[in-house]
N, C-alpha and C positions, 0 to 999 in steps of 0.2 A: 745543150749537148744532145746530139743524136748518138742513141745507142742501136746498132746491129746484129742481131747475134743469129748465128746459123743454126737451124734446127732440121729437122726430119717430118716426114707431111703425115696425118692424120693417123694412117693406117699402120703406122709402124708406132706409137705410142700407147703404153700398156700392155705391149708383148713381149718384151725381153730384147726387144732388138737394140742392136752396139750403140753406142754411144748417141745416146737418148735418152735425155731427161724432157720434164714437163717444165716448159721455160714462157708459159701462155702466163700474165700476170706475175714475173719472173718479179717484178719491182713493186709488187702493191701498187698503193696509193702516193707513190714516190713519182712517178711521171704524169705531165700534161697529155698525153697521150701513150697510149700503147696498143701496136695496131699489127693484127698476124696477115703481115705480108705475099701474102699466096693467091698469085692467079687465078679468078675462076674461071676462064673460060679458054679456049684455044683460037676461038674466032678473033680475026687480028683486030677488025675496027674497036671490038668490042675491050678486048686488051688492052690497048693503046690510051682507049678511054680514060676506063678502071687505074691505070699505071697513073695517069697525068694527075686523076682526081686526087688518089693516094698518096704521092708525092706531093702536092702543093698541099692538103691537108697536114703531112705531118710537118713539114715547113711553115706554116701559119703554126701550129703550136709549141714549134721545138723556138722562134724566134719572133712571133707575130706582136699582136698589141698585151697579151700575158706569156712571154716567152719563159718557158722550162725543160726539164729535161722529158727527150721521144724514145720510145723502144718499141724498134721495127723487129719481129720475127722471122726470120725466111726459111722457110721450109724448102728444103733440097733432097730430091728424093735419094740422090746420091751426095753423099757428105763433100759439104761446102762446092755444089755446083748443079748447075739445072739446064741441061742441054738448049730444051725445047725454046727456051725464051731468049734472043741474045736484047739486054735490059739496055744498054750503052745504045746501040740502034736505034732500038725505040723512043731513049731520051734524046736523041736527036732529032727524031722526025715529028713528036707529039707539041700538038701546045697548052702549057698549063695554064688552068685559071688564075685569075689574079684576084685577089682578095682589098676591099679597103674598108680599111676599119677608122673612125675617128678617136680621140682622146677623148674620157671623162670630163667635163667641163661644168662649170656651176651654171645655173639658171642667174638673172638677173635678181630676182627678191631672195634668193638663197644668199649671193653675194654681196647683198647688202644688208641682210642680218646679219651676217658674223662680219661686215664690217663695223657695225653697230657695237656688236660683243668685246672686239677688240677696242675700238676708239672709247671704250666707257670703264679702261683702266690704263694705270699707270706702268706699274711691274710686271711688265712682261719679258720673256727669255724667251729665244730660241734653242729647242735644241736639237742637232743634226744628227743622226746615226748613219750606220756604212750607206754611201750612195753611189753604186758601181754596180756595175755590168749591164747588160741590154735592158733591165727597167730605168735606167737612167743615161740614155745616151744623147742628150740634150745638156747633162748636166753642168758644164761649164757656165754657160748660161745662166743657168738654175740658181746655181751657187755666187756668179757675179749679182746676180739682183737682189739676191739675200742679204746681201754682205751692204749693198747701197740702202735695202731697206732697215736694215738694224740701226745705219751710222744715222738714216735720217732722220727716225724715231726716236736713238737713244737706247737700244735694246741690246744684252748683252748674248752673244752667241756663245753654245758649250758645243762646238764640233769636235767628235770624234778626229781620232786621225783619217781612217779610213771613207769621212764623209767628204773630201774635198776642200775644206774649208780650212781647217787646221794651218798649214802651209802654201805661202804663196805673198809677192806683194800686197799691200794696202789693204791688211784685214787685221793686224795686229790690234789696232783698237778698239774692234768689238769682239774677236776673237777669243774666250775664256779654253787655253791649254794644258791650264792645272785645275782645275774643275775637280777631278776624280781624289785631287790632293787635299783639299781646305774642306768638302763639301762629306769630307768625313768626322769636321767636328760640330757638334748638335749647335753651339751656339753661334755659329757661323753660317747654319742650314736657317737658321733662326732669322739672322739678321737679311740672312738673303730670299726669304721666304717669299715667292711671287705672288701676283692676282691670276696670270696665267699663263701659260705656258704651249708655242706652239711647236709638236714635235712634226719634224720631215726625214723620210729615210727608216733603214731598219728599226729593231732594239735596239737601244743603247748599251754596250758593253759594260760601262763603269758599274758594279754595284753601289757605290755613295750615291752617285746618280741618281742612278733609278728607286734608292731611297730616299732623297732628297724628294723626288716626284712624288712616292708615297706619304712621307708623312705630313709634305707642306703644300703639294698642290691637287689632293685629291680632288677629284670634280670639278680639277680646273684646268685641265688637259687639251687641246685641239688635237686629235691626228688626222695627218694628211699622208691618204693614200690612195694612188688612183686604182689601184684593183680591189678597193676594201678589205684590206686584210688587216683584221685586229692585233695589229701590234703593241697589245697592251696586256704584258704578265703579271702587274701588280694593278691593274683594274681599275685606273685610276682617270679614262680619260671620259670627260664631259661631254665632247662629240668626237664622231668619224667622220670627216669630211673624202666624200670617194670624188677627187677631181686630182688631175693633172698636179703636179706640185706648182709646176711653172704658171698656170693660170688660176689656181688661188692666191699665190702671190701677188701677181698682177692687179686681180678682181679685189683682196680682200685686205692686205696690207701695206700699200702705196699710200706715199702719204699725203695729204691735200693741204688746200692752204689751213684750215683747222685744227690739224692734228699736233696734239702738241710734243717737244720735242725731252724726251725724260733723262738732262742730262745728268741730274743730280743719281738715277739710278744706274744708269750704264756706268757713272762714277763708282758705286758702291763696289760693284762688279771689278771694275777696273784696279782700287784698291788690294782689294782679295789677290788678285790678279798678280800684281805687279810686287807683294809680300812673298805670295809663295815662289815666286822664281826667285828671290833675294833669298830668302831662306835656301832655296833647293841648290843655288848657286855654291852658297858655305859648306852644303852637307855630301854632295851627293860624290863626289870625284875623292872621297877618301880612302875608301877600301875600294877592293873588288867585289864589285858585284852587278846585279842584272841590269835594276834602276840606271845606273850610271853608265854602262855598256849603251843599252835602247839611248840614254841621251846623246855618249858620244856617237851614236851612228848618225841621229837626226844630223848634228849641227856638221857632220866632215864629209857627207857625199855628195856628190858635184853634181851642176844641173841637169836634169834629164835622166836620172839615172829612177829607178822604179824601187819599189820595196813592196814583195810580201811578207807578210807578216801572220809566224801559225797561232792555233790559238793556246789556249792554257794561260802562261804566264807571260809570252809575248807579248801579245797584242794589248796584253791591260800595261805592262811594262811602258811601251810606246805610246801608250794612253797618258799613265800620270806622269810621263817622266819627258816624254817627246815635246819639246816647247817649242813657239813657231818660229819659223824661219821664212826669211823674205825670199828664199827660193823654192819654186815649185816644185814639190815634192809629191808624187802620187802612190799612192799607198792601197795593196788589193788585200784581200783577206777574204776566209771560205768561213762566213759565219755560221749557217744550216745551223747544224747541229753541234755546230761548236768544236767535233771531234778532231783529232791529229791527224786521223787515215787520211793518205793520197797527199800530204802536203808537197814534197818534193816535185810530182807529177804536174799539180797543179800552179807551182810557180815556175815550172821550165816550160807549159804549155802559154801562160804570161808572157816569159821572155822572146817566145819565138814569136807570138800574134803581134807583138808590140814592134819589135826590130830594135830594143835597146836595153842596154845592162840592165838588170834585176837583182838585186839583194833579198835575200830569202831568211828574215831574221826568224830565228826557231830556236825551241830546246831540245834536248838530246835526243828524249823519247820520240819525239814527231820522225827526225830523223831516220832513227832504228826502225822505226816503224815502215816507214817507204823508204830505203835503201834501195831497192831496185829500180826508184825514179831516178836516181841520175844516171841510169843505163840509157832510158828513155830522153832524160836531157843530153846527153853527148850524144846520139844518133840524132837528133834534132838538130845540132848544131847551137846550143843556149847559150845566150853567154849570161852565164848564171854562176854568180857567187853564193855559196851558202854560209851563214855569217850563224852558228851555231855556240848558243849559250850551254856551258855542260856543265850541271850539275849533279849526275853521276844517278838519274831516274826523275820522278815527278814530282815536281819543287814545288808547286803551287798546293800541296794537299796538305804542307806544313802550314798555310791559311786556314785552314778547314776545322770543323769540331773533331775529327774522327784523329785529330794527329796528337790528343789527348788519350785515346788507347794505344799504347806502345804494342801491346803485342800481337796486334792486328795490324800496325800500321804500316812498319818498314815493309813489311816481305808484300803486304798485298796490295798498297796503294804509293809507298815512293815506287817500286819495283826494281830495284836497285840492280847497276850492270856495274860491270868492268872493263865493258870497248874503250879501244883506241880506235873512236870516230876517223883518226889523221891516218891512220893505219888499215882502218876500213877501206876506206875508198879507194887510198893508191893504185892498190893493183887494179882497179875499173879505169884508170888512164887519167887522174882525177888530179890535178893539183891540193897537196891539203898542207898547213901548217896550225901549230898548237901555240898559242900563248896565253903569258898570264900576268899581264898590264894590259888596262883600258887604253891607254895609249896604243898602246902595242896591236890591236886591237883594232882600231878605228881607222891606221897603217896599215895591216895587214889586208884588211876592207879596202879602201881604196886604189891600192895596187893592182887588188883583184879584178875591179872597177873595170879597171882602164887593159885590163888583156883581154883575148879571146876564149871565147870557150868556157870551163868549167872551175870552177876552185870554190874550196872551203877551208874556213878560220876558225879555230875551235879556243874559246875561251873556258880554262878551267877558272869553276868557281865552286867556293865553298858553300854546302846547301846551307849549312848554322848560320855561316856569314851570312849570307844571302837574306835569311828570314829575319835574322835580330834588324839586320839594316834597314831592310823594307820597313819594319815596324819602328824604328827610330824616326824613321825621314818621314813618314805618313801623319805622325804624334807632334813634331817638333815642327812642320810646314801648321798644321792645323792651329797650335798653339800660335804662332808668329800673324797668321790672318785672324785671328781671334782679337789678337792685343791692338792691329792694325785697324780691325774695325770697331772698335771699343773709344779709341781715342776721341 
């Protein structure tokens, strides 16, 4: 993302003049760059220069080999325009430099140590967090040789929805999709306890997860990340490998004729596996609620069709509940900072770069939140369904220790409303309807699917239901993998 924002030049700051704020460092330490976009000189060769170097600078870091977000300044002596320079001309006539950078890559004795590392145990797991957007644009790729090197080893993979791995042909049997469901009861962390563990991609969403990682593979960690960045909040990993994902793969877990194949473990896995869908199958479709909604959208929307996914209770939703499916299903989400701000924005800005339907599964609050994104998605043209779970404020903080103080908790952490989301939107030109069947539900979804343009489904759901049920199905799946692997 390139941000631009108009500003006023030197002389007019700290004096009281009109619409002037101090907008130098406007983002922190939130952007790869930020750069105060102002001419210095009037002489043209010299201009021309300065403009080429400038622009292909902030383009090498708003999208180069660490792309993030740029914030360009432009100082206008008169608000939003600047006579003296016509800027369009000049990108026409300048020519910019070109920048080439290589990938992180291992060394040969690097690549044959942690070959060593790995081939000198048995229990190993992969596991994948979100793998999307311009640090991963290789990723198909990526994700097919993962998925060859687990089956040929014998390793069981825990992909996130959001890592690419989760859905799609010929992954179902190294693929673990309830991972976040079984991996919540200790004697089942127990019995699945690795030698090691190699993670690719973000954090991992799941908290059993990443408590799983805590308390059974401390020190026994690989991260792989090619710009080094310690993705490690429970501190648990043994090394940081900074290389390309795609050439440690290659380099470091390829299997030779040596290697041996761990089918008795990927079986353990597979067990667990193949319980918690049995189980989740009997439990989950009997009431209303969110669990069951995130499932039926995985298995009813047709090929090609995208999902973002906001965070809070969504995205862990599609997590334990979303099992795979042998069709391709790509899934985007705004992990950062986790929060709800800009979600609407950010999946109608998806539907339009992509050119194909978008489902935007959310709850209420993300919504009310960015309401004025779907102004932004009908002027765009989106064809973006909003597929909105409503449980009447913020349903995930009934998880939390703090939903044990009552009189703290309704008014300042559910935040509780009374919109009519269906009734919201209408008047913005908005297709909406409200139901209250899963079925009903998964229907109204795919309708939406297949039109033009804008529409949202509003599922009412009860928050009590909601919580008791999550905590039923989470308790009753873990029991049922428990007995499964006891046997």
């Amino acid at each position: 993302m390139m941000v631009l924002t108009a500003d006023r030049p030197a002389e007019l700051h700290g004096c009281g003049a009109l619409q002037t704020v101090e907008q130098e460092g406007f983002f922190g330490s939130h952007t790869r760059l930020a750069y105060p976009f102002q001419a210095p000189t009037a002489d043209e060769a010299e201009l021309s220069t300065w403009f080429a170097a400038a622009i292909a600078r902030a383009m090498d870091a708003c999208v180069g080999a660490r792309p993030g977000p740029v914030h360009l300044n432009l100082p206008f002596r008169e608000p939003l325009w600047d006579s003296s320079v016509d800027y369009t001309e000049m990108a026409a006539d300048v020519s910019f430099p070109s920048m080439t950078r290589s990938l992180a890559t291992l060394s040969e004795s690097a690549a044959e140590r942690l070959r060593a590392m790995v081939d000198d145990v048995s229990r190993v797991v992969i596991v994948a967090g979100p793998m999307h957007g311009p640090r991963h644009q290789d990723a198909k790729a990526l994700r097919s040789e993962i998925v060859d090197v687990a089956r040929a080893r014998g390793w069981p993979i825990i992909a996130e929805p959001d890592s690419g791995l989760r859905f799609g042909p010929a992954v179902d049997d190294v693929v673990m999709s309830t991972a976040d469901l079984f991996l919540r009861e200790e004697d089942v962390c127990r019995a699945l306890a690795p030698e090691l563990v190699i993670r690719i991609g973000l954090t991992p969403t799941s908290k059993p997860v990443r408590h799983w990682l805590r308390d059974h593979a401390r020190q026994a960690v690989i991260l792989v990340d090619e710009f080094g960045s310690w993705q490690d909040p429970d501190h648990v990993a043994r090394e940081l490998v900074v290389a390309d994902a795609q050439s440690f793969v290659n380099a470091c877990l390829t299997r030779n004729e040596s290697t041996r194949l761990e089918q008795q473990w990927l079986g353990l896995w597979r067990r667990a596996e193949q319980a918690a869908r049995c189980e989740l199958e009997r439990l989950s479709d009997q009431e209303i609620w969110e669990g069951a909604a995130a499932r039926a959208l995985v298995r009813s929307l047709p090929r090609g069709a995208l999902i973002h996914v906001a965070n809070s209770m969504p995205i862990r939703d599609l997590d334990g509940f979303g099992e795979h499916r042998s069709e391709v299903l790509e899934v985007f989400s705004n992990r950062g900072a986790n929060g709800i701000d800009g979600m609407l924005s950010t999946a109608a800005g998806e539907a339009v770069a992509r050119g194909a339907p978008l489902v935007a599964l959310s709850g209420d609050l993300s919504v009310l939140h960015d309401l004025s994104g779907l102004s932004v998605a009908r002027d765009a043209n989106a064809c973006l369904t909003l597929a909105v779970m409503d449980n009447r404020g913020g349903g995930i903080f009934e998880h939390l220790p703090i939903a044990e103080h009552p009189s703290a908790f309704e008014k300042n952490f559910i935040t509780p409303h009374d919109a009519d989301i269906a009734e919201l939107v209408r008047p913005m030109g908005v297709r909406a309807v409200s139901v209250e069947r899963i079925e009903d539900f998964a229907a109204a979804i795919i309708d939406e699917v297949e039109r033009p343009g804008l529409g949202v489904v509003v599922l009412r759901v009860d928050r009590n239901v909601n919580t008791t049920r999550h905590r039923m199905v989470w308790e009753q799946v873990g029991q049922r993998v428990r007995r499964e692997l006891e046997r």
